[in-house]
C-alpha positions as CSV (number, residue, x, y, z in Angstrom):
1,X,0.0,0.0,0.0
2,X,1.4,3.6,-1.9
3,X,1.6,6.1,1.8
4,X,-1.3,8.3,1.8
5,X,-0.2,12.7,1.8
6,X,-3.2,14.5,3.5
7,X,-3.1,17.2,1.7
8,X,-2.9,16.2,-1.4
9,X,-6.0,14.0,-0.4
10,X,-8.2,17.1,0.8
11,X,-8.0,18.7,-2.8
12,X,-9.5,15.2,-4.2
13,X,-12.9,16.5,-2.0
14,X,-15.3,17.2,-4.0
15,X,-18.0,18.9,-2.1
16,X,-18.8,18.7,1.9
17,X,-20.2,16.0,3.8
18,X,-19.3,13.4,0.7
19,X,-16.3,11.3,2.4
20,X,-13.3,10.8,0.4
21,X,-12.1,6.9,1.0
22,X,-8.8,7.1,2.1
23,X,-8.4,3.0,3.6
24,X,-9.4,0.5,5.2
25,X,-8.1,-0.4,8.4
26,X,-9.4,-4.3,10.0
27,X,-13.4,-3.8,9.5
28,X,-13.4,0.1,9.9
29,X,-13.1,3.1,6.8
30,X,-11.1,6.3,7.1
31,X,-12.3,8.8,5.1
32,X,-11.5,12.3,4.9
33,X,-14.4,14.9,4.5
34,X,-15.1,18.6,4.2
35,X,-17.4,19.9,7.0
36,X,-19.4,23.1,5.7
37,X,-22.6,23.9,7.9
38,X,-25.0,21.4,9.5
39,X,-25.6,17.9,9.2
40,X,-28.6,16.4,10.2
41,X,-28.9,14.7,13.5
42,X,-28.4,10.5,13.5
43,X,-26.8,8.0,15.3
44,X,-24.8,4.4,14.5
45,X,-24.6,0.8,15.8
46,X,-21.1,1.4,15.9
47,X,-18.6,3.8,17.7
48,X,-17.9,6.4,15.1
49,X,-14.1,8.7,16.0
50,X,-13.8,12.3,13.8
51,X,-10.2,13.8,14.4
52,X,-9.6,17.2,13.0
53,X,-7.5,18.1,10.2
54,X,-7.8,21.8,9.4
55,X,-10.5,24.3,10.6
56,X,-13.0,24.0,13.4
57,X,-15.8,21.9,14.5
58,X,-18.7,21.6,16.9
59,X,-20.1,18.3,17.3
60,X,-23.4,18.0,19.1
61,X,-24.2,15.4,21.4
62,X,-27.5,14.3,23.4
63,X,-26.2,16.6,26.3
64,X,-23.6,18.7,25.2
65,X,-21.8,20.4,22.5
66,X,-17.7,19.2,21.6
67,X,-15.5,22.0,20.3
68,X,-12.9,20.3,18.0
69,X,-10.0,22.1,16.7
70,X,-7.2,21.2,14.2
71,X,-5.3,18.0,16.1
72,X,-7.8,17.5,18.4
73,X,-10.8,13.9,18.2
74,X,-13.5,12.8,19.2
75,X,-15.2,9.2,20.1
76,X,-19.2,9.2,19.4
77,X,-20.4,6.2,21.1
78,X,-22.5,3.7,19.1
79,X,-26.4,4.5,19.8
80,X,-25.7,8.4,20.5
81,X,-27.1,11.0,18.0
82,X,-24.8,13.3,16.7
83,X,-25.0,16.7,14.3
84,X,-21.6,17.9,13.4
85,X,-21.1,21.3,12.0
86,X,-18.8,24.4,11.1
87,X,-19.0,27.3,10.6
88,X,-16.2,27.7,7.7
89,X,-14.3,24.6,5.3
90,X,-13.1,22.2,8.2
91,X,-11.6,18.6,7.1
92,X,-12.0,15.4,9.3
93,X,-10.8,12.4,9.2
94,X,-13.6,10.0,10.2
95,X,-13.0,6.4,11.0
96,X,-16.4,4.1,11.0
97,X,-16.8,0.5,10.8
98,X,-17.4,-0.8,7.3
99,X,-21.1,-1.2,6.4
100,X,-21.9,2.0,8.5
101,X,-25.7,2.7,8.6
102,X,-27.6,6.1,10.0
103,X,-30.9,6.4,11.6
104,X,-31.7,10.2,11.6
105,X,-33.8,12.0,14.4
């Protein structure tokens, strides 16, 4: 497997919240994709860990609100709903298990 450059990755994006497959690691995907505004509210069956490449983002969660900058992740439990969100072009990398499904709320 070629190594995989980041930033040459994020200018593949095409448009936000369409994830960019970057590998597959055991049963889980990493992607990388654009956040730019809301996405709706949902949850997963499975844990689902966003880690910051460039910009800012807010993650909402059942009881709070998660302020992620660039370096910085985040674990959504299986079964929690979550809207993620920014304000300007952020770029996460998102690892989910293969298969992934969303039931929206």
């Amino acid at each position: 497997m070629p190594k995989i450059n980041i930033n040459e990755a994020m200018k593949k994006i095409k448009k936000p919240f369409e994830p960019l497959h970057l590998v597959d690691v055991g049963d889980y995907n990493v992607y990388l994709v654009e956040l730019l505004g809301e996405y709706k509210r949902h949850k997963h069956p499975f844990d689902e860990f966003f880690y910051v490449v460039k910009g800012e983002i807010q993650i909402e969660l059942d009881k709070k609100t998660e302020k992620l900058k660039e370096k910085e992740g985040l674990l959504v439990k299986r079964g929690e709903f979550h809207k993620s969100k920014s304000k300007k072009r952020s770029v996460v990398m998102m690892f989910e298990k293969a298969g992934l499904s969303m039931q929206f709320k």
